[in-house]
Backbone as CSV, one residue per row, in Angstrom:
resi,resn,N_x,N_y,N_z,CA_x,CA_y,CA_z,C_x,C_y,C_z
1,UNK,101.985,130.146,119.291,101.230,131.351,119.542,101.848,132.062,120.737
2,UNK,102.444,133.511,120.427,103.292,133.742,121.433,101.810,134.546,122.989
3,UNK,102.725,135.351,123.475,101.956,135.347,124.784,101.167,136.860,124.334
4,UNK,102.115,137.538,123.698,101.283,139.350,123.034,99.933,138.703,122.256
5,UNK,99.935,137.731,121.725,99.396,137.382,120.570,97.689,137.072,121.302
6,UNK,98.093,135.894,122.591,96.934,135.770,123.160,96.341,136.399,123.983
7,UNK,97.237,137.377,124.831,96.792,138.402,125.623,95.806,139.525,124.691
8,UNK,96.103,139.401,123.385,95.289,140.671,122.850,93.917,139.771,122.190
9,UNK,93.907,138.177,122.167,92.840,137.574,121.551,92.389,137.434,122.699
10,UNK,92.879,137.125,123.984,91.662,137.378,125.082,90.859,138.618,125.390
11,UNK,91.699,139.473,125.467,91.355,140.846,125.205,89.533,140.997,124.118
12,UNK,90.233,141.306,123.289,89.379,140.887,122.014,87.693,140.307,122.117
13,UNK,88.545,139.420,122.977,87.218,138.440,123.213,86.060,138.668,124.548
14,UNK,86.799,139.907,125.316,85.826,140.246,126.195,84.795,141.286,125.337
15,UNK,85.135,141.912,124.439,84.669,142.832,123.968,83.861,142.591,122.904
16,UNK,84.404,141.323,121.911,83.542,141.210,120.576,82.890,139.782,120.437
17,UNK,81.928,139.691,119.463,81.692,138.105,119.916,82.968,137.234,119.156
18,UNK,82.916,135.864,119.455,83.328,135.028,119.150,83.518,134.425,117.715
19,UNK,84.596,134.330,117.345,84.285,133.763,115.456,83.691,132.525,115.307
20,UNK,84.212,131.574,116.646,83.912,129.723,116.808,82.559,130.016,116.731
21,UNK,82.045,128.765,116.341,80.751,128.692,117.084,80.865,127.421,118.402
22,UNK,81.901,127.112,118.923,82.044,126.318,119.625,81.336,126.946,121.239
23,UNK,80.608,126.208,122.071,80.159,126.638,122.794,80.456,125.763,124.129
24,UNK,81.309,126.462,125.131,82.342,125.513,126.232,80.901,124.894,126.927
25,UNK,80.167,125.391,127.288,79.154,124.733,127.842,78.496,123.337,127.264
26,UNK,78.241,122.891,126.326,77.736,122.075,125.693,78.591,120.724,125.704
27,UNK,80.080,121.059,125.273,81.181,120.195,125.145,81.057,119.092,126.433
28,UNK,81.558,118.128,126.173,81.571,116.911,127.078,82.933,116.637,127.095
29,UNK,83.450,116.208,128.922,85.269,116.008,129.142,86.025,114.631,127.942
30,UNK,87.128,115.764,128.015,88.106,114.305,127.673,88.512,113.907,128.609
31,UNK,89.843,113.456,128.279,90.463,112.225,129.049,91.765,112.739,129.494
32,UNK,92.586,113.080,130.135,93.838,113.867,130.112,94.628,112.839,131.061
33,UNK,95.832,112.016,130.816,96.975,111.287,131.686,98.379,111.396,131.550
34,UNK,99.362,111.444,132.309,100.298,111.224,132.489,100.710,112.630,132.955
35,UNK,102.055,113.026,132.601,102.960,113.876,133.193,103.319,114.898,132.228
36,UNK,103.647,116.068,133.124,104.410,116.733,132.008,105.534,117.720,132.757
37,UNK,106.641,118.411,132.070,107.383,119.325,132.491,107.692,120.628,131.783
38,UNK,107.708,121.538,132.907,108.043,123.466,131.743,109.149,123.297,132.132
39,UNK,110.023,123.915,130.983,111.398,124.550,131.904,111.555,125.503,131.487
40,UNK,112.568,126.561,131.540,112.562,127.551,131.113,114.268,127.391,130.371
41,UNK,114.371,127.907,129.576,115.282,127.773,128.169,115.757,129.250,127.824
42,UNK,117.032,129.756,128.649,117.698,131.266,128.059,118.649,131.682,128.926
43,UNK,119.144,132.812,128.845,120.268,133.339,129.507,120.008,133.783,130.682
44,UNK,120.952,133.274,132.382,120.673,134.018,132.938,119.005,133.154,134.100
45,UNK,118.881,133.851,135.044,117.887,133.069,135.623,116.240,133.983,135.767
46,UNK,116.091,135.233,135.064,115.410,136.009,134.528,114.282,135.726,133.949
47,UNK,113.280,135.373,134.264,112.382,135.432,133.052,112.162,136.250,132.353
48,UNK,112.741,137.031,131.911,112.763,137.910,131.252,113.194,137.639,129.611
49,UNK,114.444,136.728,129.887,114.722,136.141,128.761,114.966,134.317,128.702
50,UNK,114.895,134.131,127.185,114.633,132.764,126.796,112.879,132.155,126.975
51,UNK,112.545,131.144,126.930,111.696,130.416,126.674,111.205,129.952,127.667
52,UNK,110.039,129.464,127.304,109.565,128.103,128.476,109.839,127.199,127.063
53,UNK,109.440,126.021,127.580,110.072,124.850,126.810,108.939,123.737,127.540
54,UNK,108.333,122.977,126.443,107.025,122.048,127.379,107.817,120.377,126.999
55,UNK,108.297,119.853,128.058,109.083,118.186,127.942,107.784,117.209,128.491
56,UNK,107.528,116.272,127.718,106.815,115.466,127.892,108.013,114.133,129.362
57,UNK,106.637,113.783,130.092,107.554,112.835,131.005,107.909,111.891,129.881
58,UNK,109.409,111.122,130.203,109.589,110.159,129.175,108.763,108.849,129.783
59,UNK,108.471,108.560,131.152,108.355,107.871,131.372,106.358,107.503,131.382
60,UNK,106.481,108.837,131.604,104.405,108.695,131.796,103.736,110.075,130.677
61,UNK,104.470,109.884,129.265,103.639,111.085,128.652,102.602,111.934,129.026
62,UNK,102.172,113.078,128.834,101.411,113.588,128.557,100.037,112.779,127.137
63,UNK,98.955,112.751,127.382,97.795,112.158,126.258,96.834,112.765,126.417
64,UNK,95.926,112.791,125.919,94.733,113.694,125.144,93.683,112.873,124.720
65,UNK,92.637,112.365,125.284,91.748,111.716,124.397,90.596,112.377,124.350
66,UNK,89.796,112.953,122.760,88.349,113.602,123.012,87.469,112.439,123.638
67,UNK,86.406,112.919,123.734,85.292,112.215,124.190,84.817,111.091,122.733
68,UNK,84.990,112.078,122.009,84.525,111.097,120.817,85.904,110.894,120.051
69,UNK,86.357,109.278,120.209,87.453,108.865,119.481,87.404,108.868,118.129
70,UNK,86.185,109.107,117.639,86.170,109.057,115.925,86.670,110.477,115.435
71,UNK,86.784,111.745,116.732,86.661,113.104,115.964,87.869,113.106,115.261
72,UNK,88.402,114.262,114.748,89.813,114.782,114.266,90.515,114.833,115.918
73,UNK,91.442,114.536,115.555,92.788,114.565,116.894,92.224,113.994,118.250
74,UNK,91.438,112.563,117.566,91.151,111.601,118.650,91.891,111.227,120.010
75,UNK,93.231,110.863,119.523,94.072,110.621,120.508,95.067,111.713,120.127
76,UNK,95.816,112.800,121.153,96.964,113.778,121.258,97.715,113.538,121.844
77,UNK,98.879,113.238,121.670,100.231,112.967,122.675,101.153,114.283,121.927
78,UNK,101.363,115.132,122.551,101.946,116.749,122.173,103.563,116.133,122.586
79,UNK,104.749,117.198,121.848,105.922,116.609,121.857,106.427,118.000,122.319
80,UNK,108.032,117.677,122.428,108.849,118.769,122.909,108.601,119.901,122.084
81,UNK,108.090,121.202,122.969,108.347,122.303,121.746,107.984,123.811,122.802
82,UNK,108.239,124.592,121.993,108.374,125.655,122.974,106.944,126.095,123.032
83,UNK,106.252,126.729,124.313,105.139,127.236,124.760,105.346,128.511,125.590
84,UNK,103.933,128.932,125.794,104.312,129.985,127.047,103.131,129.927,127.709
85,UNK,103.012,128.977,128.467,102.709,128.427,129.736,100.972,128.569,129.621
86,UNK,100.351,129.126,128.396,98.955,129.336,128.663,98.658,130.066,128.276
87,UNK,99.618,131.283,127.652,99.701,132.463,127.029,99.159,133.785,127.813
88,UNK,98.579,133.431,129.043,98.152,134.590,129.963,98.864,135.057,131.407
89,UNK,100.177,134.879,131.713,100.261,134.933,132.719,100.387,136.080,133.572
90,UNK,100.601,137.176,132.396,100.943,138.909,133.161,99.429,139.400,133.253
91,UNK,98.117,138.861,133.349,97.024,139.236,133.643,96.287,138.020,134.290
92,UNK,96.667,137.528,135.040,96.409,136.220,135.681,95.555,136.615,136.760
93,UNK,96.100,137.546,137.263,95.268,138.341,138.851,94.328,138.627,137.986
94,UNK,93.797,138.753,137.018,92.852,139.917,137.240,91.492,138.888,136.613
95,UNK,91.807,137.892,136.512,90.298,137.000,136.483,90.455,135.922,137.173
96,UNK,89.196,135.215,138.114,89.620,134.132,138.757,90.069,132.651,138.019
97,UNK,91.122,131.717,138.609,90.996,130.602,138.027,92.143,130.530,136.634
98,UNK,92.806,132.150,136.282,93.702,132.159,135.271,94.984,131.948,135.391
99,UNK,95.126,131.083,136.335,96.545,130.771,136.469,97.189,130.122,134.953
100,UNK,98.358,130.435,134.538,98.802,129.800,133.532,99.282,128.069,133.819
101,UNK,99.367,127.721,135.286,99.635,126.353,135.517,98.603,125.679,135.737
102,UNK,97.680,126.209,136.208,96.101,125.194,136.688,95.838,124.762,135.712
103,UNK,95.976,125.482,134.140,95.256,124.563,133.491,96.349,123.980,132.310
104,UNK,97.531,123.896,132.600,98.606,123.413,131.971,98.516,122.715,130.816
105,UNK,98.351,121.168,131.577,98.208,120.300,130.585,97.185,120.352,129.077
106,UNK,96.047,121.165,129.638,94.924,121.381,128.694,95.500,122.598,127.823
107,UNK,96.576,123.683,128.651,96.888,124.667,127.262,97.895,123.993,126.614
108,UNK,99.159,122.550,127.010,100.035,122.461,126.321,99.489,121.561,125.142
109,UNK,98.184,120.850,125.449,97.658,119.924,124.227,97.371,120.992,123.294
110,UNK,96.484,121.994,123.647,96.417,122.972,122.595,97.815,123.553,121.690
111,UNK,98.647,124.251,122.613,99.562,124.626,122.021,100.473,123.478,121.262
112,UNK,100.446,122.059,121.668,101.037,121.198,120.787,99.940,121.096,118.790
113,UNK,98.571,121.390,119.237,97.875,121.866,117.708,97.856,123.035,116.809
114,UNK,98.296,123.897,117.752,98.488,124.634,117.089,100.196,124.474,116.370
115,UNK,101.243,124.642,116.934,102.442,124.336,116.716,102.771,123.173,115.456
116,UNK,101.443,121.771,115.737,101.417,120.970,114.580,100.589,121.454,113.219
117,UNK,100.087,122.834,113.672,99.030,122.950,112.539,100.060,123.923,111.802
118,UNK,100.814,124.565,112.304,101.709,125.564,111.529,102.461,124.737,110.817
119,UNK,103.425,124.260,111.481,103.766,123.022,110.457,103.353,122.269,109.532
120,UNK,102.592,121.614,109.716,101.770,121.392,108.520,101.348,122.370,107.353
121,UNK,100.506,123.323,107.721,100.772,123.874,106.929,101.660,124.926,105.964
122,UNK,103.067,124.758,106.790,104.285,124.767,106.157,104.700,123.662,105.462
123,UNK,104.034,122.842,104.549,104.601,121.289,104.383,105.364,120.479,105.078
124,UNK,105.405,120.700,106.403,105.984,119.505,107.468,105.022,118.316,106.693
125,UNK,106.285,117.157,106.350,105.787,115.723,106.293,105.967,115.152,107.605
126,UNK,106.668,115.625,108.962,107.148,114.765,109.676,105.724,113.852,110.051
127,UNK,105.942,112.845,110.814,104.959,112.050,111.174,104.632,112.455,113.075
128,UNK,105.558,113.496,113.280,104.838,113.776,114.766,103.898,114.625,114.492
129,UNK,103.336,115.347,113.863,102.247,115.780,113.525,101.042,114.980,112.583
130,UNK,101.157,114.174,112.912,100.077,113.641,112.258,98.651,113.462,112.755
131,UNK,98.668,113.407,113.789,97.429,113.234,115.201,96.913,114.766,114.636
132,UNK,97.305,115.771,114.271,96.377,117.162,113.569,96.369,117.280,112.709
133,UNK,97.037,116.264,111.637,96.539,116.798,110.231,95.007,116.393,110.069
134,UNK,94.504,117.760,109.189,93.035,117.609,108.918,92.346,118.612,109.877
135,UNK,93.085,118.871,110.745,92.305,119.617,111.680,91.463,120.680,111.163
136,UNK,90.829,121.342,111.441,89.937,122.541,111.911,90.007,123.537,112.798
137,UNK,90.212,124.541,112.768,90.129,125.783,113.310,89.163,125.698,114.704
138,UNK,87.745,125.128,114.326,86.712,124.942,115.192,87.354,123.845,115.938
139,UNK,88.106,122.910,115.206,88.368,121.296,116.199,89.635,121.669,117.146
140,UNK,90.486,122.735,117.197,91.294,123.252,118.321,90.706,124.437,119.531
141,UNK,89.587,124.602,118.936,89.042,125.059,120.155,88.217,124.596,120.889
142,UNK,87.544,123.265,120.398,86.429,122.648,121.246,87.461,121.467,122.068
143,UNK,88.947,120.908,121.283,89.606,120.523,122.151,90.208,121.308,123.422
144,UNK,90.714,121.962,123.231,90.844,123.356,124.870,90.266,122.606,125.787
145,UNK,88.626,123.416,125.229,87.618,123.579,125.649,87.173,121.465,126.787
146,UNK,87.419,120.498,125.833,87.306,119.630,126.513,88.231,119.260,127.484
147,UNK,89.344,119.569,127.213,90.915,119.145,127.865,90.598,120.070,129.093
148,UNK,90.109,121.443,129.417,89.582,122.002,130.912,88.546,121.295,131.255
149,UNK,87.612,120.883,130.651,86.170,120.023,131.412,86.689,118.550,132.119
150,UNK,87.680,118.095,131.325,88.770,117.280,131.898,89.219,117.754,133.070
151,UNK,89.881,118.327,133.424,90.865,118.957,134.184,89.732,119.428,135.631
152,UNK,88.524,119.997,134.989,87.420,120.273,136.296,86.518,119.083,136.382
153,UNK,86.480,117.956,135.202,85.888,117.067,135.920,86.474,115.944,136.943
154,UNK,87.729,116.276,137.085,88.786,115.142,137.681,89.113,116.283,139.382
155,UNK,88.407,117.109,139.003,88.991,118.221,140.420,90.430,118.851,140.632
156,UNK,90.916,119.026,139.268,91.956,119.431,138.901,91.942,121.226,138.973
157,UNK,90.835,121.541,138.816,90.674,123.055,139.122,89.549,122.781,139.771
158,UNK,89.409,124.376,140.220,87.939,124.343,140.472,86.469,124.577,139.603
159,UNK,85.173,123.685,140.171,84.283,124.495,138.850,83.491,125.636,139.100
160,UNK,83.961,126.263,140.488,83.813,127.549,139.889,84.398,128.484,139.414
161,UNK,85.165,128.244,138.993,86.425,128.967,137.835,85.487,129.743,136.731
162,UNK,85.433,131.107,136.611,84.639,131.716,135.785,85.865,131.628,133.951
163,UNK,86.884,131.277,134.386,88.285,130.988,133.383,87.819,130.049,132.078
164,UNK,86.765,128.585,132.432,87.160,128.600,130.755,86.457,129.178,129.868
165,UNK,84.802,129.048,130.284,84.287,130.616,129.429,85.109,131.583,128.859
166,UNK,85.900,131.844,129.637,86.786,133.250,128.891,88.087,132.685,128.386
167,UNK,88.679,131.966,128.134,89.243,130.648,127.792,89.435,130.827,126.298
168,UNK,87.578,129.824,126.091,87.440,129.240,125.078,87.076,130.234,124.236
169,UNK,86.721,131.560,124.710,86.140,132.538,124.196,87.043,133.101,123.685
170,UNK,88.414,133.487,124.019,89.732,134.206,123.520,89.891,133.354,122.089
171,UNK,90.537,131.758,122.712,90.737,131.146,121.578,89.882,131.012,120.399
172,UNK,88.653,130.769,120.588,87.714,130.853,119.386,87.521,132.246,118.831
173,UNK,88.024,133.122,118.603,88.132,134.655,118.888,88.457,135.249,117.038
174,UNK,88.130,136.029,116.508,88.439,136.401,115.111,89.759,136.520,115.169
175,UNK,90.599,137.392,116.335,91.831,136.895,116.228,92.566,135.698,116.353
176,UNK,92.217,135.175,117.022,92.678,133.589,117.108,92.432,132.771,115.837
177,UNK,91.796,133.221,115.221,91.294,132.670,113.820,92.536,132.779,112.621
178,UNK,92.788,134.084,112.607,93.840,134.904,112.028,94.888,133.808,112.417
179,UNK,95.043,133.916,113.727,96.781,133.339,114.105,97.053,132.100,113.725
180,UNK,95.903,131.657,113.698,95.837,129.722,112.754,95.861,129.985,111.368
181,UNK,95.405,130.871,110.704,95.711,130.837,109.677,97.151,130.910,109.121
182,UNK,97.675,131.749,110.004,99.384,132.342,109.332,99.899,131.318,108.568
183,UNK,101.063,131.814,107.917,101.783,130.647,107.465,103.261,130.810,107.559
184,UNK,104.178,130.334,107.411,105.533,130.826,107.931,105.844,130.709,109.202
185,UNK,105.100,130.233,109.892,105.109,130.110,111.647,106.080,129.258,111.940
186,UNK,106.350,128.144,111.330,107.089,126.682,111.502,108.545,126.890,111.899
187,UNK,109.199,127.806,111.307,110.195,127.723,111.687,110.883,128.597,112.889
188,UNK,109.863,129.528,113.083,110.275,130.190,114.414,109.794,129.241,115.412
189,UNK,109.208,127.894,115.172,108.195,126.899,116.433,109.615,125.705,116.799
190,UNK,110.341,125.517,115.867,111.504,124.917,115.997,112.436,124.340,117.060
191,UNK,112.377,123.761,117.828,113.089,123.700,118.870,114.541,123.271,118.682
192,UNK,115.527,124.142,119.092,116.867,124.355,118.669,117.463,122.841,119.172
193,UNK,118.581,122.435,118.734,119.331,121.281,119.569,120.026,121.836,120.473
194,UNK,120.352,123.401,120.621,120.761,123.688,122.410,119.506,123.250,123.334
195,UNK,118.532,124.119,122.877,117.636,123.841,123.594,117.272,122.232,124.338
196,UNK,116.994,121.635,123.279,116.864,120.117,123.302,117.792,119.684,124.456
197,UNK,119.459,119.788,124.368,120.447,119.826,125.020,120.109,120.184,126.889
198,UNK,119.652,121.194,126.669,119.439,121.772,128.099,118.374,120.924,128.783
199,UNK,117.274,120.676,128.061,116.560,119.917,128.545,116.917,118.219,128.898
200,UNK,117.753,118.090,128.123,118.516,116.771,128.418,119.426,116.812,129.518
201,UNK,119.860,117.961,129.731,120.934,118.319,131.500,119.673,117.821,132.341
202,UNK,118.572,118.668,132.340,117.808,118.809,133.244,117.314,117.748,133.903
203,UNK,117.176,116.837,132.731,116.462,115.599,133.106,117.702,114.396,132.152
204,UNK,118.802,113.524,133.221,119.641,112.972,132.182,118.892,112.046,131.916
205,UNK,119.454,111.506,130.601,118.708,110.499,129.609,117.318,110.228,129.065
206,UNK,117.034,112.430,129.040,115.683,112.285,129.232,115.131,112.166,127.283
207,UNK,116.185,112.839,126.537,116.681,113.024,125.018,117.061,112.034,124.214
208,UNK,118.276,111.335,125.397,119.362,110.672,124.504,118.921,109.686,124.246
209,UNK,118.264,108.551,124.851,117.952,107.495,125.094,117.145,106.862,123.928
210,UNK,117.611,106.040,122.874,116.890,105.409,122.013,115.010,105.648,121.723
211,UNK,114.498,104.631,122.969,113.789,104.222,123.570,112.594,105.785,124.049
212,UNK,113.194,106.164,124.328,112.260,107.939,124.616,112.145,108.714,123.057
213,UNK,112.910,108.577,122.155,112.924,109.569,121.294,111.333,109.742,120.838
214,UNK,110.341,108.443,120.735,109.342,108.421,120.372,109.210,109.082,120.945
215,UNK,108.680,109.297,122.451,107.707,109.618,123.805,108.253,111.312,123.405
216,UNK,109.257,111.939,123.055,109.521,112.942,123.401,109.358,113.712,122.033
217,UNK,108.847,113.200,120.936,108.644,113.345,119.397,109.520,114.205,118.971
218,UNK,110.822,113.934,118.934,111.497,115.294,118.447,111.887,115.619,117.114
219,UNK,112.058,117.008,116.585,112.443,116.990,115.150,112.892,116.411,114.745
220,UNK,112.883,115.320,113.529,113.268,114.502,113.142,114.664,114.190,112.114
221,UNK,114.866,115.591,111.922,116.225,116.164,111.819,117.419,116.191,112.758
222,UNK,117.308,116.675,113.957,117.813,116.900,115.268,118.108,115.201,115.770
223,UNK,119.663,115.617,116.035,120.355,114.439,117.155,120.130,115.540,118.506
224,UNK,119.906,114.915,119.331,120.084,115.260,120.576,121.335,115.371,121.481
225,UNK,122.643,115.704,120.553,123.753,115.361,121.390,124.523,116.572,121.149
226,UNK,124.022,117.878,121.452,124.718,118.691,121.173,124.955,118.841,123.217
227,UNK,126.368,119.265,123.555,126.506,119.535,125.279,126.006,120.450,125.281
228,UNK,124.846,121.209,126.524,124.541,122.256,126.930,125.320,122.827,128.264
229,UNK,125.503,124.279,127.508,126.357,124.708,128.831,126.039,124.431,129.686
230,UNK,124.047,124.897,130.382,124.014,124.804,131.470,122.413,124.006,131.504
231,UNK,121.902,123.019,132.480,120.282,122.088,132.262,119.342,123.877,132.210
232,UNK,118.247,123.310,131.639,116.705,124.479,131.786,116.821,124.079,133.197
233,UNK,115.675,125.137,133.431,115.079,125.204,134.951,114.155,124.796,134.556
234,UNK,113.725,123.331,135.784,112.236,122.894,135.694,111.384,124.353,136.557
235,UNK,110.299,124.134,135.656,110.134,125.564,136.420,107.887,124.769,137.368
236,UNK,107.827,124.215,136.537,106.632,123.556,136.547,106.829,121.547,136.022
237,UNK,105.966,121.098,137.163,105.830,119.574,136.754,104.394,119.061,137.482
238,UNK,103.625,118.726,136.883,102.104,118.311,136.636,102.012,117.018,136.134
239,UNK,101.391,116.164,137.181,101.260,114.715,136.992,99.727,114.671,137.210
240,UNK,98.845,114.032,136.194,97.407,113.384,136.234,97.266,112.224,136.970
């Protein structure tokens, strides 16, 4: 889900009601541990161009547990794939608590369901998506929604953050509805083997290594041994 996409479903969502019926208040925290890393992936030191890129630590993953282990996408361990940081960051000033890094880990679990849900429903068989098959439209937004109650019940933000209200409200949003539906998404979600590459400069033996390929779930197509001209920039790193 690119960043135009959510800036106009937050948008959206100040103005109209909500499609979810998911209600952030009600929801009870998950569980959120380990590590994670952004880098940024493109030409040039610009954000302007290339990617962010979300690398799981090899050594202390990123995980996800709802409150209720029986739901859909009980346990989430999200894999290498491209994000954009939260999808809000060029309107960040203008509500409290919207930093695109404060609540990191909780937008990259999301963005790892959504990313697995496109796939899937592109007929991805791979087995790193399997933790979302079955999902629900409603079951990626009440996860968000728990993965921040996480994040403020551990004092990871603050709770007076007026942010996930308006949050959970974007994502559960008629547009946000739409954008899960698409289909054809999968292959623009792809993470290139340069890419992969760069991220392997960044962090050595963070790719190559037998032993990580699990932790780092990568396309299952993709060797990791293509040379990158030059490592990503860690640009963000968040440890639970």
């Amino acid at each position: 889900m690119n960043s135009i996409g959510w800036l106009s479903a937050l948008a959206m969502a100040l103005t109209i009601s909500a499609c979810s019926s998911i209600d952030y208040q009600k929801l009870s925290p998950g569980q959120l541990s380990g590590s994670l890393f952004v880098m940024w992936v493109g030409e040039g030191d610009s954000f302007g161009d290339g990617r962010f890129l979300f690398v799981p630590d090899p050594r202390d993953p990123l995980i996800f547990r709802r409150p209720d282990p029986g739901a859909r996408g009980g346990t989430i361990q999200p894999g290498i794939m491209y994000t954009d940081g939260g999808s809000i960051p060029r309107i960040a000033q203008a509500f409290n608590g919207l930093s695109p890094w404060g609540y990191a880990p909780a937008y990259m679990i999301h963005d790892w369901v959504f990313t697995a849900h496109h796939c899937i429903v592109d007929g991805s068989k791979e087995s790193r998506f399997d933790q979302v098959r079955g999902m629900e439209f409603d079951d990626s937004v009440a996860i968000l929604g728990e993965a921040i109650k996480a994040l403020v019940e551990t004092r990871r933000v603050a709770r007076k953050d007026v942010a996930p209200d308006v949050i959970t409200a974007a994502v559960g949003s008629v547009f946000a509805r739409n954008l899960w539906n698409e289909h054809g998404a999968c292959k623009s979600l792809q993470v290139s083997p340069k890419d992969i590459a760069a991220a392997e400069a960044a962090i050595p033996g963070s790719t190559t290594k037998a032993h990580n390929l699990r932790t780092f779930r990568l396309p299952e197509a993709i060797a990791p041994s293509i040379p990158a001209a030059r490592p990503a920039k860690i640009v963000a790193r968040v440890s639970l």
